[in-house]
Backbone as numpy.savetxt, mean C-alpha at the origin, in Angstrom:
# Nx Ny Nz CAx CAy CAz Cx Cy Cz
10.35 -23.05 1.45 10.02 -21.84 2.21 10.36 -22.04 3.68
11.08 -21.21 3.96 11.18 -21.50 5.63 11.26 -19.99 6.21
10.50 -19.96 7.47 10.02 -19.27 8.43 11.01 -18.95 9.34
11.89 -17.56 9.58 12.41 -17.40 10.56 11.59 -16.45 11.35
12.21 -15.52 12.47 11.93 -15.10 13.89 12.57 -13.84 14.22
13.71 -14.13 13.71 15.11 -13.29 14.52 15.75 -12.66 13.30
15.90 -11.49 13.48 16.92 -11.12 12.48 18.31 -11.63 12.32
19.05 -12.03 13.39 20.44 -12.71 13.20 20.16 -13.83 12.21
18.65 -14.31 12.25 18.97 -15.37 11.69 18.86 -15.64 10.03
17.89 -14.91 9.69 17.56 -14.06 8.34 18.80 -13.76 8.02
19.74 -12.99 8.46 20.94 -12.40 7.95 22.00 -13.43 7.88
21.53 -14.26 8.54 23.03 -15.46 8.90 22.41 -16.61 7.26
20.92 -15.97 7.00 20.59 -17.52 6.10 20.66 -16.64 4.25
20.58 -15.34 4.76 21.01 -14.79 3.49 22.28 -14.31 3.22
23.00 -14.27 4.32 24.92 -14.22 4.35 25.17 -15.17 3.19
24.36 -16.44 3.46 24.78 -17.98 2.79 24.80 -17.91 1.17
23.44 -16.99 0.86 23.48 -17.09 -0.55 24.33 -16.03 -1.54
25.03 -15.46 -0.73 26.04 -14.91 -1.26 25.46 -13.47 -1.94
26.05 -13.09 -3.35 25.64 -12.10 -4.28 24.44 -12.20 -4.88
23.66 -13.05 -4.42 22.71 -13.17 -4.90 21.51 -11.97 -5.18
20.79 -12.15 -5.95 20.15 -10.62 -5.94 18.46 -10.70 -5.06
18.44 -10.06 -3.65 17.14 -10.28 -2.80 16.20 -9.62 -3.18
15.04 -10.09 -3.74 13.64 -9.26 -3.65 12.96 -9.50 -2.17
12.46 -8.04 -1.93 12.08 -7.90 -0.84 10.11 -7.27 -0.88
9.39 -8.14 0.12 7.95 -7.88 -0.36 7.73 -7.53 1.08
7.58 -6.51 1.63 6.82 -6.00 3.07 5.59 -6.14 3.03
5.23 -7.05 4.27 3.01 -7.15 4.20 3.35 -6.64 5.67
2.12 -7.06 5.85 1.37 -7.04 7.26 0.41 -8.30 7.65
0.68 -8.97 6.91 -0.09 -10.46 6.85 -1.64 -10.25 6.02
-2.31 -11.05 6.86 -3.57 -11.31 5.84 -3.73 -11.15 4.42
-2.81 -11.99 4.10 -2.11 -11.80 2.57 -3.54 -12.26 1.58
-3.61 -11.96 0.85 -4.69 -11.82 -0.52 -3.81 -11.90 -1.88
-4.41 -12.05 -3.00 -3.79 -12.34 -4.08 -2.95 -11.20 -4.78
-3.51 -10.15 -4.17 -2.79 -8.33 -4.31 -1.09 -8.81 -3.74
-1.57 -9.52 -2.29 0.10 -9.70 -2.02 1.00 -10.73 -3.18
0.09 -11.48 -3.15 1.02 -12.75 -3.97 1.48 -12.49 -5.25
0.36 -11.32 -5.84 1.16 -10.59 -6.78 2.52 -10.25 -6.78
2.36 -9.43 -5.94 3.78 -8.63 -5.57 4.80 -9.83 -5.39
4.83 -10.70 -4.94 5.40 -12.14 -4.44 5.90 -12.55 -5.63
4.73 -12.87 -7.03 5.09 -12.93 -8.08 6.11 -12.28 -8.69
5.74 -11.37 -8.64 6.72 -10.23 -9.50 8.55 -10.28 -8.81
8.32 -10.61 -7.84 9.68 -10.48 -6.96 10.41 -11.71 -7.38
9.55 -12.62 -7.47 10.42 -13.88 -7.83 10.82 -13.93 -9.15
10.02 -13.31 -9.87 10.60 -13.09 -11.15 11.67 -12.24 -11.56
11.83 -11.62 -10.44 12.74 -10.48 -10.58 14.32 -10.75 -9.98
14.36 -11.85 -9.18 15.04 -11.73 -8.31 15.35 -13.53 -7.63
16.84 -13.25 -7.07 17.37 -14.89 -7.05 16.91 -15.69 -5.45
16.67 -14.60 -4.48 16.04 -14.98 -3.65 14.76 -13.95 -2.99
13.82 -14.45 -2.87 12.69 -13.59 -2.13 12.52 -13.89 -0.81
12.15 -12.67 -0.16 12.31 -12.31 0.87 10.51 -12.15 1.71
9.34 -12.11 1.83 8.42 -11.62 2.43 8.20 -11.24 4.10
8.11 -10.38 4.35 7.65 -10.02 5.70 6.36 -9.79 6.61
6.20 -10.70 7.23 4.98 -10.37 8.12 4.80 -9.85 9.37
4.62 -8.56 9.52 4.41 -8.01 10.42 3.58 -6.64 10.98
2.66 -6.99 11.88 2.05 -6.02 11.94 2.35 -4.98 12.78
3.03 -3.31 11.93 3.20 -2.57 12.40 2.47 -1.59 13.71
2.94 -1.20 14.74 1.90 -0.86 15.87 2.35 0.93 15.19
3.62 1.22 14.96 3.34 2.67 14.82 2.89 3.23 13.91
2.46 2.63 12.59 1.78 3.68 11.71 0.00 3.63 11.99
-0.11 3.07 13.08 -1.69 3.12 13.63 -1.70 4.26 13.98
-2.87 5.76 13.90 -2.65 6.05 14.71 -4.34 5.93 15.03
-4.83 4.63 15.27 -6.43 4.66 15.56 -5.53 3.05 16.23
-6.43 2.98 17.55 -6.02 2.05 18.25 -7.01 0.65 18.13
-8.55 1.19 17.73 -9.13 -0.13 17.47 -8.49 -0.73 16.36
-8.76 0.40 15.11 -7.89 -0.53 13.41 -6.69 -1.04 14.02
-6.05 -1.08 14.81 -4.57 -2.10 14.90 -4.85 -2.87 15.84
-6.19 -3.14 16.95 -6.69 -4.10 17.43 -7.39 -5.01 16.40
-8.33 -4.46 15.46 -9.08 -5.29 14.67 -8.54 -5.71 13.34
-6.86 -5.15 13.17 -6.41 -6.10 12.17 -6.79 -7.52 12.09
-6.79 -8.03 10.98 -6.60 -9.62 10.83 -4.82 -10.07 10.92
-4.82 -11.27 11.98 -3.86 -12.12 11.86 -3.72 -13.45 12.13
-3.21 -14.02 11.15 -3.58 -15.46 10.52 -2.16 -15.92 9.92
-0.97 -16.23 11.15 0.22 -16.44 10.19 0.39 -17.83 9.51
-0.58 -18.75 10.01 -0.80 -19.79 10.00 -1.34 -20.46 7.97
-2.77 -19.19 8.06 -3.49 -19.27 6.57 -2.04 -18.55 5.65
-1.55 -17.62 6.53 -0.77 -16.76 5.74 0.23 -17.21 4.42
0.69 -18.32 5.59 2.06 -19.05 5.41 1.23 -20.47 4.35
0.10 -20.87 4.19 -0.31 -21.36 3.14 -0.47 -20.88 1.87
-0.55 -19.50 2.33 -0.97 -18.64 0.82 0.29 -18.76 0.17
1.27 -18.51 0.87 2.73 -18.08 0.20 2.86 -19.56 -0.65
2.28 -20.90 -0.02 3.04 -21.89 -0.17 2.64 -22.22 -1.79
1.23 -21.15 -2.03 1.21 -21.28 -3.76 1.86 -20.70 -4.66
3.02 -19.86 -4.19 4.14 -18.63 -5.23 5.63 -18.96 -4.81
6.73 -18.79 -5.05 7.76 -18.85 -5.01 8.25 -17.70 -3.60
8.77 -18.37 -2.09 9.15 -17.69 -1.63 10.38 -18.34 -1.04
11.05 -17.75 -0.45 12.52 -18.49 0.33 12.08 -18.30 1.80
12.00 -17.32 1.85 12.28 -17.15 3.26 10.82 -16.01 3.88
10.11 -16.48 4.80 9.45 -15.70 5.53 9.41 -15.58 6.89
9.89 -13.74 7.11 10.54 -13.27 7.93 9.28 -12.64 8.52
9.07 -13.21 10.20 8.11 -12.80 10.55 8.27 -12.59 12.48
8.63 -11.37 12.61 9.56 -10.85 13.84 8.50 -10.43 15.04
8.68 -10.68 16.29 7.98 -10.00 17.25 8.65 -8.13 16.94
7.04 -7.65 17.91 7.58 -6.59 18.16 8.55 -5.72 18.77
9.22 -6.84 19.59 10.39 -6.43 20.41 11.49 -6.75 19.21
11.47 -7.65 18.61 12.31 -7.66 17.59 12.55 -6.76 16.59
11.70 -6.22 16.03 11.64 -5.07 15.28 12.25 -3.58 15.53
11.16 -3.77 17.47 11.36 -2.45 17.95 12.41 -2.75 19.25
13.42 -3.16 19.35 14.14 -3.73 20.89 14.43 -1.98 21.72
13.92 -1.10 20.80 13.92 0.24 21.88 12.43 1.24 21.01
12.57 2.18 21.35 11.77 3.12 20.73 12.06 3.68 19.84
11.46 4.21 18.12 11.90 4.73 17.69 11.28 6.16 17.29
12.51 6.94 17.98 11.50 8.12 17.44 12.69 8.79 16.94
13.04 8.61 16.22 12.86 9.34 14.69 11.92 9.72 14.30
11.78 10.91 13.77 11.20 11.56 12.64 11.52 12.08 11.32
10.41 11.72 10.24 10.98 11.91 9.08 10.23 13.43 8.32
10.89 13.99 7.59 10.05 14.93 6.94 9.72 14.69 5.76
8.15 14.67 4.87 8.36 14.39 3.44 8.09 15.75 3.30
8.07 16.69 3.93 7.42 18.27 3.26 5.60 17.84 2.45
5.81 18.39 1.90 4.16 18.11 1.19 3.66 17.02 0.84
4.72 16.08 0.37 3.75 14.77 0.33 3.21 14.02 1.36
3.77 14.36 2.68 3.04 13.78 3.35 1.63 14.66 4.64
1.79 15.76 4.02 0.49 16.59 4.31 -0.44 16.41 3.78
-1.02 15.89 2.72 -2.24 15.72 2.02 -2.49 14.22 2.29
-4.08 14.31 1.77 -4.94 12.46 1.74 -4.49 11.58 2.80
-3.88 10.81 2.72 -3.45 9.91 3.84 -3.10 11.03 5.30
-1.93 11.45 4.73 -1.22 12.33 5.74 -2.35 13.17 6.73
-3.05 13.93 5.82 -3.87 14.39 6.46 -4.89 14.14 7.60
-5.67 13.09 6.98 -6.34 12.39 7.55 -5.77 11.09 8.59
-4.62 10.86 8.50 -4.18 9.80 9.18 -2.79 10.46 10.33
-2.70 11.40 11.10 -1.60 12.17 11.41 -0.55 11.41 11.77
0.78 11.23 11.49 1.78 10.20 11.91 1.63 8.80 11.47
0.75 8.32 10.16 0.64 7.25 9.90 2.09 7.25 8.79
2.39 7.46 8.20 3.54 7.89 7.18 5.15 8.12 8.11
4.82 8.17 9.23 5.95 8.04 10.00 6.66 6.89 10.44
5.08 6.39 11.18 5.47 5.06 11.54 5.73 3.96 10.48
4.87 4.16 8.86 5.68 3.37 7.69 7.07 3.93 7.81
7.29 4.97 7.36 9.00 4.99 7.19 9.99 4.75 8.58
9.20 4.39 9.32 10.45 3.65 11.03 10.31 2.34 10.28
9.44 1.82 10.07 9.33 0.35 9.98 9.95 -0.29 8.46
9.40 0.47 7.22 10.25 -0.19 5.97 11.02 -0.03 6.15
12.09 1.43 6.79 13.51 1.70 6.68 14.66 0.61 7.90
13.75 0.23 8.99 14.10 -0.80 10.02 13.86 -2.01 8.92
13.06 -2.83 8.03 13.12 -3.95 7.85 14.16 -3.95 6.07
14.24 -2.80 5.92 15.46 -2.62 4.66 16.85 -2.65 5.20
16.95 -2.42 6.85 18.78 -2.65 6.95 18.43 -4.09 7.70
17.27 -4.71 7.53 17.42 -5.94 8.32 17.34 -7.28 7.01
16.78 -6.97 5.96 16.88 -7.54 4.72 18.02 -7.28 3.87
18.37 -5.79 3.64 19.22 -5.70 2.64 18.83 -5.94 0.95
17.83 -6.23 1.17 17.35 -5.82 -0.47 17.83 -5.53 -1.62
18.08 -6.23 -2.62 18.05 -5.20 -3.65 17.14 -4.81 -4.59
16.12 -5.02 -4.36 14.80 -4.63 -4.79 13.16 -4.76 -3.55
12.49 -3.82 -3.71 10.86 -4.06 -2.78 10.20 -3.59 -3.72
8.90 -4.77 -3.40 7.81 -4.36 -4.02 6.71 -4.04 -3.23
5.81 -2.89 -4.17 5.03 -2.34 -3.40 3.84 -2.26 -4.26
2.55 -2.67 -3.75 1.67 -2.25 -4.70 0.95 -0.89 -5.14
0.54 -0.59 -6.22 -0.09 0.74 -6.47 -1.22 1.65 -5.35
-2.05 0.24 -5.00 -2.99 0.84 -4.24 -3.02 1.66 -3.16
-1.66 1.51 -2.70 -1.20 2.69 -1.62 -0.11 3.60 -2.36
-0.93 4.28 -3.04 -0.29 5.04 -4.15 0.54 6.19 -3.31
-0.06 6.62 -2.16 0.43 7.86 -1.51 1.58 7.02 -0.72
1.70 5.72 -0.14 2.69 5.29 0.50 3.50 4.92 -0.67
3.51 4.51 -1.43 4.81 4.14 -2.36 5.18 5.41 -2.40
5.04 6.80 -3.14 5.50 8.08 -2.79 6.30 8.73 -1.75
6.02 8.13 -0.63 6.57 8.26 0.88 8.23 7.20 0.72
7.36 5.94 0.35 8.98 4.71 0.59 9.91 5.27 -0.75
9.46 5.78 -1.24 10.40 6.03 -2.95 11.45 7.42 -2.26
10.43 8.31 -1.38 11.27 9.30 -1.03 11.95 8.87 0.63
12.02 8.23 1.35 12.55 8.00 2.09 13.87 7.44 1.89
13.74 6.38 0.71 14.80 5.94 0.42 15.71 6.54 -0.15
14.96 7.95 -1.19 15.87 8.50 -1.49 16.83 9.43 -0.31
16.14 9.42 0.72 16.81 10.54 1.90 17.67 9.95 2.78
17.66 8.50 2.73 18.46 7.61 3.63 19.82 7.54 2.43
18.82 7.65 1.32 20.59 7.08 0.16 20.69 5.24 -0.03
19.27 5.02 0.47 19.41 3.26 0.29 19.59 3.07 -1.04
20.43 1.41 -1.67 20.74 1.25 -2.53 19.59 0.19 -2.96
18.10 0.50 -2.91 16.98 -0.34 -2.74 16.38 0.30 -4.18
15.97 -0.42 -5.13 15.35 0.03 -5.81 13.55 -0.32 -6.00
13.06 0.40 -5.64 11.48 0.49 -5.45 11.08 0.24 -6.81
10.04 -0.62 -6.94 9.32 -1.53 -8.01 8.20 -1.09 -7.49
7.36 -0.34 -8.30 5.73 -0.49 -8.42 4.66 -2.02 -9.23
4.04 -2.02 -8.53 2.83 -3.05 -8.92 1.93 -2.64 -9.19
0.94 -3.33 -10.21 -0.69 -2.94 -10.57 -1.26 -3.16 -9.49
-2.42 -2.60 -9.51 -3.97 -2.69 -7.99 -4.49 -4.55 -8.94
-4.42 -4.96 -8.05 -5.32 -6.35 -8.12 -6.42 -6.21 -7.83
-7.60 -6.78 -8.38 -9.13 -6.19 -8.12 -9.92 -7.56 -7.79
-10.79 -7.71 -7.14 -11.87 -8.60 -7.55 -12.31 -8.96 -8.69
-13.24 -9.95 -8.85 -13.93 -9.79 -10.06 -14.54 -8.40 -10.47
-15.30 -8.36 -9.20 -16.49 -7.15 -9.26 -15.71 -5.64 -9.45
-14.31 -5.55 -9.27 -14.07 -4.71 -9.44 -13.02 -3.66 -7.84
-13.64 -4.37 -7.18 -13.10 -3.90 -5.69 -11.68 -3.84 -5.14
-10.53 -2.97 -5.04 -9.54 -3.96 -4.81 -9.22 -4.36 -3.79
-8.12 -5.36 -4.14 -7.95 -6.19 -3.43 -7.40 -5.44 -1.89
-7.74 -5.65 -0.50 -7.14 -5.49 0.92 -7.58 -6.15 1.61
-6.44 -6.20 2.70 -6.53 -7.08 3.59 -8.10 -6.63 4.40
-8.05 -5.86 4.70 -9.44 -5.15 5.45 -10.80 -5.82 4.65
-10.87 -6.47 3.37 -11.87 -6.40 3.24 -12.47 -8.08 3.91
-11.87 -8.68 4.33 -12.51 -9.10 5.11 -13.16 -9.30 6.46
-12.89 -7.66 6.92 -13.47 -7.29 8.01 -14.92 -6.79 7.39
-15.44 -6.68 6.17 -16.75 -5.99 5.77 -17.55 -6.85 6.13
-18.85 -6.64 6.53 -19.88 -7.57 6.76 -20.51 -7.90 4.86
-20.99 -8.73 5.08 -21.87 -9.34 3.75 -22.33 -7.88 3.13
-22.98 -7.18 3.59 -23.85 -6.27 2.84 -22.55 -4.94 2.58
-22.06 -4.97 3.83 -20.97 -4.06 3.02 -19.99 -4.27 1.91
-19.38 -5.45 1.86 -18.38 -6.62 0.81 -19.47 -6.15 -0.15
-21.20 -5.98 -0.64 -22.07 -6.28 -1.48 -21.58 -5.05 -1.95
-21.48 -3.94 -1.26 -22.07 -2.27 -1.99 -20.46 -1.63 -1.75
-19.55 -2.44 -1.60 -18.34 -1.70 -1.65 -17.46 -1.73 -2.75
-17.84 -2.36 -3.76 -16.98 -2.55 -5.18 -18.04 -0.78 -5.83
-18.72 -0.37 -5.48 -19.12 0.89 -5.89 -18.16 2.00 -6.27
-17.14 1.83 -5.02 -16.18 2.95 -5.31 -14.97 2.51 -6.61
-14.73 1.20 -6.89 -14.22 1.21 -8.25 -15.02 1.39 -9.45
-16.11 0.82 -8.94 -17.00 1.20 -10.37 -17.34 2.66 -10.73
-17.35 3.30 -9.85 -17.44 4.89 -10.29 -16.05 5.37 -10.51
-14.82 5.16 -9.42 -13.72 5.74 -10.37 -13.64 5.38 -11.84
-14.03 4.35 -12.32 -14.01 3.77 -13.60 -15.15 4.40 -14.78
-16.41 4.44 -14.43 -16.83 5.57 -14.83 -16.64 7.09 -15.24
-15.96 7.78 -13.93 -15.79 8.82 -13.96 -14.38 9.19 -14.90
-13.91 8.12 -15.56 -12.60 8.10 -16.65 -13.92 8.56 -17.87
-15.15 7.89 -18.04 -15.79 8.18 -19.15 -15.87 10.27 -19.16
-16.05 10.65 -18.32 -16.17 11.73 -18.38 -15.26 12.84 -17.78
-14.10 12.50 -17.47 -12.65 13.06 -16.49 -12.44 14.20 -17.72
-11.84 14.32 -18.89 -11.63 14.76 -19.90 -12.26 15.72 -20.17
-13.88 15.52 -20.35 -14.92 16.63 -20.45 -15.19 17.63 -19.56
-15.46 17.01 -18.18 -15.85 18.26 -17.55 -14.99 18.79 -16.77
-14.95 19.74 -15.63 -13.80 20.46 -14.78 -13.24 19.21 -14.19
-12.41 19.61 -13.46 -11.52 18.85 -12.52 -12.59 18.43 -11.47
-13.08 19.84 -10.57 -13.88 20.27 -9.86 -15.30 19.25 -9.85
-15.97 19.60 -11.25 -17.49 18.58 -11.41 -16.85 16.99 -11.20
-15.75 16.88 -11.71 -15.41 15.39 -11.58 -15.40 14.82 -9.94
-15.00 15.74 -9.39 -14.74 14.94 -7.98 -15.89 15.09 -7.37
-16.64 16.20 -7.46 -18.17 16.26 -7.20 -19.55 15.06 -7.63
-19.27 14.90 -8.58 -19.87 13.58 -9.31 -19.35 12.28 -8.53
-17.97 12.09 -8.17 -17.58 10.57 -8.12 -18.30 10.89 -6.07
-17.89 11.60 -5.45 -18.23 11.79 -3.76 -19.76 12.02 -3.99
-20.61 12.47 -4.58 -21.90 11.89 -4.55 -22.36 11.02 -5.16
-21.85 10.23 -5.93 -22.25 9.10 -6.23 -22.35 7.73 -5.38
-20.77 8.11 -4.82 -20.29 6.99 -3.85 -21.33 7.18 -2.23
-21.45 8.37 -2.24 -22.11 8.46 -0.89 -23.31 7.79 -0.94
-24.18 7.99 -2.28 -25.49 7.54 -2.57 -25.47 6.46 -2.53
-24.42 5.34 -2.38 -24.69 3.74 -1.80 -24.50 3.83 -1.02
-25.84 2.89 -0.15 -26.00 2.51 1.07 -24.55 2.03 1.98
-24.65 3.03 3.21 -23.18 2.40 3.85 -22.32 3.01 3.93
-21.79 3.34 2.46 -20.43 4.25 2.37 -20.56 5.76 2.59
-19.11 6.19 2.90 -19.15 7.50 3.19 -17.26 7.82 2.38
-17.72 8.99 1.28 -16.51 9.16 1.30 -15.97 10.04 2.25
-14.34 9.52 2.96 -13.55 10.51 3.56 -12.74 11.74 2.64
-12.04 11.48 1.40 -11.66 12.16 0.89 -11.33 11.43 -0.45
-11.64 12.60 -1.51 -11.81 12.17 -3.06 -10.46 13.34 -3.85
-9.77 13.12 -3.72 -8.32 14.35 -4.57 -7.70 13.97 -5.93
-7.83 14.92 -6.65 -7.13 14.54 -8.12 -6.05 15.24 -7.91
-5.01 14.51 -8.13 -3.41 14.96 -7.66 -2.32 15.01 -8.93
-1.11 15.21 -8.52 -0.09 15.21 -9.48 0.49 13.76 -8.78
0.78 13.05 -9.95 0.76 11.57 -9.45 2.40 11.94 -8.85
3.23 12.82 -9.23 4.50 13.11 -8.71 4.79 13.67 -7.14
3.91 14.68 -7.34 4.03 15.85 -6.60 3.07 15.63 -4.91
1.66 14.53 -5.69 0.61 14.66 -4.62 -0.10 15.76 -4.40
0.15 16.51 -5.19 -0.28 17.75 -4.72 -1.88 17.96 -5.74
-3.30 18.82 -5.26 -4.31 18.85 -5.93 -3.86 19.69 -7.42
-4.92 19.56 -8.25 -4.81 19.68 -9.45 -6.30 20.72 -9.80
-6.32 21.82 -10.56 -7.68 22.30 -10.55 -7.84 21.96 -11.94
-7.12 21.38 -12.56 -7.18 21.60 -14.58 -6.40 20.26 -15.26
-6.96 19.95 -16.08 -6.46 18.63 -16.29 -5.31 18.68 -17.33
-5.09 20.13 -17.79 -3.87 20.57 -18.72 -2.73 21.24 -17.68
-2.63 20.84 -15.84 -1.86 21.07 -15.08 -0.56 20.06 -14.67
-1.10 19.22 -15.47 0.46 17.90 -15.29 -0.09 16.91 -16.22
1.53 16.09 -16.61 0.83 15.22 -17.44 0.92 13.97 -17.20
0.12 14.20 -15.35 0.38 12.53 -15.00 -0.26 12.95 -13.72
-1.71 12.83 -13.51 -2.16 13.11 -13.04 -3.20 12.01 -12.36
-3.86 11.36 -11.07 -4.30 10.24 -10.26 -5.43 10.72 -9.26
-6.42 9.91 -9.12 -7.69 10.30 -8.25 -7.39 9.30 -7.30
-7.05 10.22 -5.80 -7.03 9.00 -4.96 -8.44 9.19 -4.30
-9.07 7.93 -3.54 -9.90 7.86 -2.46 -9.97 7.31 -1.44
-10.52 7.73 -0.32 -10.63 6.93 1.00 -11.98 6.83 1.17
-12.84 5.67 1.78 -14.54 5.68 2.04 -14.46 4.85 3.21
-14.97 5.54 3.88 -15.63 4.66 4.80 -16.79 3.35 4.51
-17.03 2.43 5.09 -17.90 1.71 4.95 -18.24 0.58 5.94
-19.25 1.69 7.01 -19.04 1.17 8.45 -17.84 1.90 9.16
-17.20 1.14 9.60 -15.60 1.55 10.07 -14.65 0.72 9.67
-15.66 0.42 8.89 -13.61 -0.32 8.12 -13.77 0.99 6.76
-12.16 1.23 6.86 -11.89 2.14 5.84 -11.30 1.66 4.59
-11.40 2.29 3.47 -11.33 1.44 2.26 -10.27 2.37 1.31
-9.07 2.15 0.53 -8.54 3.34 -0.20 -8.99 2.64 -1.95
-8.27 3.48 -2.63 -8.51 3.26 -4.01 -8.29 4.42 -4.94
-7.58 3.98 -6.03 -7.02 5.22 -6.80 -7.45 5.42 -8.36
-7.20 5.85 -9.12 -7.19 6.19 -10.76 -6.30 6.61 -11.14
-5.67 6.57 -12.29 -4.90 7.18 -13.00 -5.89 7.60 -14.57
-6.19 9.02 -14.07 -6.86 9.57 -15.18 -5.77 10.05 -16.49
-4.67 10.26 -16.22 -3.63 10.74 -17.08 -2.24 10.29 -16.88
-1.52 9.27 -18.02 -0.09 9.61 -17.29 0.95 10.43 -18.71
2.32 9.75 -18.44 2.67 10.54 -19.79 2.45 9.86 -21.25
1.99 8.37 -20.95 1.78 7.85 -22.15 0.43 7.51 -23.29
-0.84 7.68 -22.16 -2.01 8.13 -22.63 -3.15 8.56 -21.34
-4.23 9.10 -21.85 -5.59 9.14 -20.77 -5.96 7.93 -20.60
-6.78 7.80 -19.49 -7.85 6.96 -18.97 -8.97 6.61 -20.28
C-alpha cells in the first residue's frame, strides 16, 4: 500500500500498470468496516484499487459538521492495512481544489427531496468532488455504499451526464451488531446516544413486519413516532420513495421498487438510514 499526495503522482504510478482494470473507493476518512467493505468488494473486482481520503469542504453546507468531522489519516491508513489496497490517494485541498469550482449541476428532482432538501447544495458539492476525483483516478469501476442511498442516485446520474466511462457498483449497509449502521459520525455520539441510536434500525426493521398491511401514510407515522419516543433522537425526515425516481410514494402498488429513507437527529450529530420495503424481486 503506498500513500501518495499529488495527483501527477497517482497518475504517473497508475500510467505504470498499464490496462489494468482500477477500482475506485471515495471516503472521507474515518474509515469503519462499512468502508473496508467497499475496499473488499473493489479488490475483488478489480486489478488495482484505488481509495481516497479526503475531506470534502463543499458538500458541507453546516460549518460546525465539517469542523467536527473526524480525521485520523494515521488510524485510517491502519485500517486499510487489513484489506487489499494499492494505492491511497489522499490530496490537500488546494490539490483537489487549485481554483474554485463553481460549476453547477442539475439533478431536476432527485436532488430536491430528503437530503437535497434538507441539506441545500450538499449534492453539489458531492458531484464537484467525485466528478474532480474520477478524471484524477480514471476508474473503471467506484464503489459506493447503499447507505447513502440518495447520493449513489446523484453519482449514478452525474455520471451519466458527464458520459463517464465509470461504472457505479452498489454495496450492502454494514450494520453493527445491534443493528445501527455503520458511519463515520458515529463516533462522534456520546455513550448514551451510541446506547439509544441503533433504535432507528430496529424500527425500520420492524416496520417491514407491517409495511404491506397498513397505508403508506400509517407506516411512516408509526416508524417517526416511534423513533422520536427514544430518548435523544429526533427524526428530521422519514420518506417512502421510488427507489428509482426518489420521488414519495402514497401506495405501495405505486412502483415495484420502492425504499424508506431516514435522517434523525441525535444530539447534533445527524444519523441517515434506509429500507428497502419492495424491490423487483421480493418484499421486505
Amino acid at each position: 500500500m503506498q500513500v501518495v499526495h499529488t495527483v501527477a503522482e497517482l497518475q504517473a504510478l497508475l500510467e505504470k500498470g498499464g490496462n489494468k482494470q482500477i477500482g475506485f473507493v471515495p471516503t472521507m476518512g474515518a474509515l469503519h468496516h462499512g468502508h473496508l467493505s467497499l475496499v473488499e468488494q473493489a479488490s475483488q473486482q478489480s486489478d488495482i484499487v484505488v481509495v481516497s481520503i479526503f475531506v470534502n469542504p463543499t458538500q458541507f453546507n453546516n460549518a460546525k459538521d465539517l469542523e467536527r468531522y473526524p480525521r485520523d489519516l494515521d488510524t485510517d491508513l491502519q485500517a486499510l492495512s487489513s484489506v487489499r489496497c494499492d494505492y491511497v490517494f489522499a490530496p490537500s485541498v488546494d490539490e483537489v481544489y487549485p481554483e474554485e469550482d463553481k460549476r453547477l449541476f442539475d439533478f431536476g428532482a432527485l436532488e430536491k427531496v430528503m437530503e437535497g432538501k434538507y441539506r441545500p447544495g450538499h449534492f453539489n458539492g458531492v458531484a464537484q468532488v467525485v466528478s474532480r476525483l474520477f478524471n484524477m483516478v480514471k476508474p473503471d469501476k467506484a464503489f459506493f455504499g447503499l447507505k447513502d442511498f440518495q447520493q449513489l442516485a446523484i453519482i449514478r446520474e452525474m455520471t451519466r451526464q458527464l458520459d463517464l466511462p465509470i461504472k457505479i457498483v452498489p454495496c450492502q449497509i454494514v450494520r453493527e451488531e445491534d443493528g445501527l449502521a455503520m458511519s463515520s459520525r458515529n463516533m462522534l455520539l456520546t455513550d448514551k446516544q451510541r446506547k439509544n441510536a441503533p433504535a432507528i434500525a430496529r424500527t425500520l426493521f420492524e416496520s417491514c413486519n407491517f409495511a404491506p398491511k397498513l397505508s403508506v401514510e400509517d407506516v411512516k407515522k408509526q416508524v417517526v413516532e416511534a423513533i422520536n419516543a427514544t430518548e435523544g433522537l429526533e427524526v428530521e425526515y422519514f420518506e417512502i420513495v421510488d427507489g428509482d425516481t426518489l420521488q414519495a410514494v402514497d401506495s405501495w402498488d405505486k412502483s415495484d421498487y420502492i425504499v424508506g429513507c431516514i435522517a434523525v437527529f441525535a444530539g447534533e450529530i445527524r444519523l441517515i438510514d434506509n429500507m428497502t420495503y419492495k424491490n423487483r424481486d421480493h418484499e421486505c
